[in-house]
Backbone bond lengths (Angstrom), bond angles and torsions (degrees), N, CA, C in turn:
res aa  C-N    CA-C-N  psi(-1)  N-CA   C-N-CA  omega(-1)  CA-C   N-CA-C  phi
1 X - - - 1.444 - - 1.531 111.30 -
2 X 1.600 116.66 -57.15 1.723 102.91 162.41 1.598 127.20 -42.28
3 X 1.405 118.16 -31.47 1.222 108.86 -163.44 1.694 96.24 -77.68
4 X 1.088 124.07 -32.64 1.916 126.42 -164.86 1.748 82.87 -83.93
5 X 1.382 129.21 -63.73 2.085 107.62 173.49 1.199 108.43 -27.51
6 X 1.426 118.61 -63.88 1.606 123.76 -137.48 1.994 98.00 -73.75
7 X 1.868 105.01 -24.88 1.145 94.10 -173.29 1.727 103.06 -99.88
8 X 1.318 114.73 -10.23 1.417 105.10 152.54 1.725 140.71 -60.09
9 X 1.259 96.21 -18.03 1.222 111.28 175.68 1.788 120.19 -84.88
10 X 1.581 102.96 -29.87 1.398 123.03 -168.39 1.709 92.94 -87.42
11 X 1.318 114.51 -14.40 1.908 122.58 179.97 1.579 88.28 -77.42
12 X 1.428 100.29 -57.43 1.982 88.08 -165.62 1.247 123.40 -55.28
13 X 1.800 100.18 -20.88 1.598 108.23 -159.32 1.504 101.06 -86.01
14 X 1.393 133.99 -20.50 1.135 125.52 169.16 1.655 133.50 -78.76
15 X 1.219 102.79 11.09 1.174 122.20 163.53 1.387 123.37 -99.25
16 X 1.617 118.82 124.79 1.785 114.74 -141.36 1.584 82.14 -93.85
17 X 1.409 109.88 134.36 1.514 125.36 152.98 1.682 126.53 -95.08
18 X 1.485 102.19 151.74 1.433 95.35 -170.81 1.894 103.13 -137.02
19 X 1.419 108.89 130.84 1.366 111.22 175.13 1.780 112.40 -24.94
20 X 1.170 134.98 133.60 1.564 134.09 -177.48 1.799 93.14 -153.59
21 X 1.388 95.18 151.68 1.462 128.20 162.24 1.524 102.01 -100.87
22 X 1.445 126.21 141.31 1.167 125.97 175.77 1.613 104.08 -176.73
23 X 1.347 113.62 163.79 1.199 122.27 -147.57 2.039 89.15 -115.61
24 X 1.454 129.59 125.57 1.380 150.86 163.00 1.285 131.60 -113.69
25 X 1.291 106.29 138.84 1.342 122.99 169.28 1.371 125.79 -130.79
26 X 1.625 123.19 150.00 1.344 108.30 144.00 1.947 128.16 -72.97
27 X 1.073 97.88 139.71 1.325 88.75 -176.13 1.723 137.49 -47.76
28 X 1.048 114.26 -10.05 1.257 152.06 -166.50 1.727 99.53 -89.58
29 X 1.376 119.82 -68.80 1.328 132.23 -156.65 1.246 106.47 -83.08
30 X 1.345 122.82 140.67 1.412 150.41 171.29 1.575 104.60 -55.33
31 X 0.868 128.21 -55.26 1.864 116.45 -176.89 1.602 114.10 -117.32
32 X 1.494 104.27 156.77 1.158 112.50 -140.95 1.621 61.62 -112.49
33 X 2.488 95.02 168.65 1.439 96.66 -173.90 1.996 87.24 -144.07
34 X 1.084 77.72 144.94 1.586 89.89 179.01 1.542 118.03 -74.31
35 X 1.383 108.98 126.39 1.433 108.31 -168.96 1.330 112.30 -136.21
36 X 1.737 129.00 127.41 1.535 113.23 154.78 1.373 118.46 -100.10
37 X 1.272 111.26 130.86 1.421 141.61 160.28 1.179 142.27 -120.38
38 X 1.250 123.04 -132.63 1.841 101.30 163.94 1.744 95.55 -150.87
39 X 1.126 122.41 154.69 1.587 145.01 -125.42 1.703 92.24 -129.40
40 X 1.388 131.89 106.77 1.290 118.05 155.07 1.888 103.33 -117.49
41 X 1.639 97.17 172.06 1.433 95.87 160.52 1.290 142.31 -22.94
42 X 1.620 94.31 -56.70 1.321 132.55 -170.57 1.913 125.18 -70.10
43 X 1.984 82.42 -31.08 1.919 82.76 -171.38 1.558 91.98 167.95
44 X 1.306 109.71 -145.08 1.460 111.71 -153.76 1.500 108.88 -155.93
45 X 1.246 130.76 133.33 1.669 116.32 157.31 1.555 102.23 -95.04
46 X 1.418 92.45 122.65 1.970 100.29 158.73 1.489 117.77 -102.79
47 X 1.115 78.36 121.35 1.626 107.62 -174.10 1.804 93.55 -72.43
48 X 1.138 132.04 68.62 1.197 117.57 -165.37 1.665 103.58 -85.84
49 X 1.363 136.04 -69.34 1.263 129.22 169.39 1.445 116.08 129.34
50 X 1.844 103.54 -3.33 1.236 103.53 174.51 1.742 88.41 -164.83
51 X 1.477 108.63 157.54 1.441 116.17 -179.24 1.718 122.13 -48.29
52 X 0.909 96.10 166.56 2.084 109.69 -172.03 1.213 96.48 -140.20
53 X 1.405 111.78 136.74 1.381 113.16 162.37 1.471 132.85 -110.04
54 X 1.329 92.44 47.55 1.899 98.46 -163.20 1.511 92.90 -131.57
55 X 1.530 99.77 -179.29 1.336 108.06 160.78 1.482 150.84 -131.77
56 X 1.920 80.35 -11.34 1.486 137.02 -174.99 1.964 93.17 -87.80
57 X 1.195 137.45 165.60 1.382 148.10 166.53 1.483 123.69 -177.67
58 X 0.851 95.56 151.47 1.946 98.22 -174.53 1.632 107.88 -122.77
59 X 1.135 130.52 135.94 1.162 146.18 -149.48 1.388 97.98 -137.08
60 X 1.435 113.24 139.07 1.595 123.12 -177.78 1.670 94.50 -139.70
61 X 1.435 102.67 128.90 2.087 99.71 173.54 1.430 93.45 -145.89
62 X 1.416 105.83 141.78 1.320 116.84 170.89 2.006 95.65 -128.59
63 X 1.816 73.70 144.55 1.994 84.79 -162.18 1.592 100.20 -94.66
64 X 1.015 121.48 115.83 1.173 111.02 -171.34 1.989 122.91 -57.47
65 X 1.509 115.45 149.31 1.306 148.68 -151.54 1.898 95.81 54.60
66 X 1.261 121.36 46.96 1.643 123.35 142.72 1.381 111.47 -126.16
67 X 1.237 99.72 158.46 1.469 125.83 -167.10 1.863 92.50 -90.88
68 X 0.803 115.15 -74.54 1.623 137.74 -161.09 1.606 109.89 -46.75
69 X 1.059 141.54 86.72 1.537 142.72 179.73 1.629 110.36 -62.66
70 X 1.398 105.77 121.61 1.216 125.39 163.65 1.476 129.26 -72.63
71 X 2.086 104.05 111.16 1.496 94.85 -176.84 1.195 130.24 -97.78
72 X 1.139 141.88 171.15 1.626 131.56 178.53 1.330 121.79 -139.58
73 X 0.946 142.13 -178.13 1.129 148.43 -171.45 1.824 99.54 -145.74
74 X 1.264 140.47 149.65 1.201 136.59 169.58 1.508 102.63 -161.88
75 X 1.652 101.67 166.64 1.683 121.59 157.62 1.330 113.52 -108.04
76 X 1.362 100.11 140.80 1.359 103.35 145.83 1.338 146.52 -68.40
77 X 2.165 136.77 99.20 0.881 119.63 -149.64 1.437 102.15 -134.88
78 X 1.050 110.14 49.19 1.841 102.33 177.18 1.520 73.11 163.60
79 X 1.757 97.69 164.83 1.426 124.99 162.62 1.308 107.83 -129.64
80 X 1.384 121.24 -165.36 1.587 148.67 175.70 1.256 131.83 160.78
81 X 1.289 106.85 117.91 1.707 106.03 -177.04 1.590 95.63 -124.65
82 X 1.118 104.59 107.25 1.669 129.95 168.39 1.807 108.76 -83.72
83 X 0.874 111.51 113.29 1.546 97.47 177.96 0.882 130.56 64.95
84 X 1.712 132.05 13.88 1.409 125.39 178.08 1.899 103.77 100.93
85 X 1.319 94.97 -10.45 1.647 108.18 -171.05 1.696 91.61 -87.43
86 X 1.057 107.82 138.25 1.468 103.43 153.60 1.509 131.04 -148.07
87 X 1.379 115.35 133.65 1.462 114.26 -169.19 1.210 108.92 -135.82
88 X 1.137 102.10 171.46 2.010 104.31 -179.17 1.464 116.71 -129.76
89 X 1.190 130.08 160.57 1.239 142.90 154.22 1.165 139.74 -57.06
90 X 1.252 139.81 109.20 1.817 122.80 -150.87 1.651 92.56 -124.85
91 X 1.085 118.73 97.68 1.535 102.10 147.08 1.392 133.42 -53.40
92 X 1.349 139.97 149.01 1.413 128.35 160.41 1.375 113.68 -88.54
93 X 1.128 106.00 153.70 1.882 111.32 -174.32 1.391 95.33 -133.73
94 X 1.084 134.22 -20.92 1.638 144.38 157.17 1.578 136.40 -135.04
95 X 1.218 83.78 94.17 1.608 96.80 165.65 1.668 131.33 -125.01
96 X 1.065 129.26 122.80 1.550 124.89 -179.68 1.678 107.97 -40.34
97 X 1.097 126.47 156.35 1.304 135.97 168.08 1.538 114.75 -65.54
98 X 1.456 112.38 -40.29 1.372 131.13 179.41 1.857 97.59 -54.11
99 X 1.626 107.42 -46.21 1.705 102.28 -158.32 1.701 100.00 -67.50
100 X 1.535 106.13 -46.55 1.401 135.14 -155.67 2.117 88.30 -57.14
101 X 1.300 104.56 -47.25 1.661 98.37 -169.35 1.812 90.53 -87.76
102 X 0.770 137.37 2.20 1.689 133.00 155.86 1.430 104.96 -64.81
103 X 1.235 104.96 -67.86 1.782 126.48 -159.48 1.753 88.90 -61.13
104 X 1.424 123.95 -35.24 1.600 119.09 -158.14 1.902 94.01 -83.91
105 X 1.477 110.80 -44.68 1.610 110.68 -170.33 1.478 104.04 -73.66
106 X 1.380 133.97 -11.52 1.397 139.78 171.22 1.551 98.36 -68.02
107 X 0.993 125.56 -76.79 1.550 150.23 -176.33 1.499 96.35 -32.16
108 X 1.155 115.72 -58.54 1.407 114.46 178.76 1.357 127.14 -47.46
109 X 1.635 95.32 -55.73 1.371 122.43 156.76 1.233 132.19 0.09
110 X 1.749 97.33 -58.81 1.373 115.13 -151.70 1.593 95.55 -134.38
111 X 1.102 126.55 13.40 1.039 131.74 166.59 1.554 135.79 -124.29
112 X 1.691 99.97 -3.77 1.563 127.41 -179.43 1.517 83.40 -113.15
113 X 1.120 119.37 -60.04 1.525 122.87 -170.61 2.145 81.90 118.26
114 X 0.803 114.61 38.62 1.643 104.55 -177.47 1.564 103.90 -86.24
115 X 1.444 120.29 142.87 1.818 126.26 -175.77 1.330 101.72 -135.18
C-alpha cells in the first residue's frame, strides 16, 4: 500500500506547477476567497491560512489575457501548515477539457517561457 501512495504522489509531482492567484471556496459557502498558490493541471495548493471544514471546494482561475473564467470542482487531499501558515492540496475531480488544455497551454507558457 505505501509503494502505490508513495507512487501516487510521485504522479502528482510530475506535473509542473506554477505560482497562480485564483479565486476558492468550500463548496458549501456562499463567498469565494482569494488565494495565492500554485496552479497545476491536476488541482491547486490553497494557501488558505486558516482551517476549512470541508472537503468538497470549487475553484475559479482566470488565465491571464482571457476573458472566460475557469471553473472547477476539487478535493481536498493533503494538508500543510509550515509556519503557522496553512494550506491544502486540492485535487480536481471536475474540470472541462476546454479549462484543463487552458490551464496546460498557460503552464507552458510560463514554464517554456512560450508567448
Amino acid at each position: 500500500m505505501a509503494g502505490i501512495v508513495a507512487r501516487a504522489m510521485q504522479d502528482r509531482r510530475d506535473s509542473p506547477r506554477v505560482p497562480f492567484t485564483f479565486r476558492v471556496r468550500c463548496a458549501r459557502d456562499p463567498e469565494f476567497e482569494e488565494s495565492r498558490g500554485d496552479l497545476s493541471t491536476g488541482g491547486v495548493f490553497w494557501a488558505a491560512g486558516h482551517p476549512v471544514s470541508c472537503r468538497d471546494v470549487e475553484v475559479r482561475v482566470t488565465i491571464p489575457g482571457q476573458d472566460e473564467e475557469i471553473a472547477a470542482r476539487g478535493e481536498i487531499v493533503g494538508s500543510r501548515d509550515r509556519d503557522g501558515s496553512l494550506g491544502f492540496h486540492v485535487r480536481f475531480v471536475e474540470l472541462s477539457t476546454g479549462g484543463e488544455l487552458a490551464i496546460a497551454r498557460y503552464i507552458d507558457e510560463v514554464v517554456i517561457g512560450w508567448e
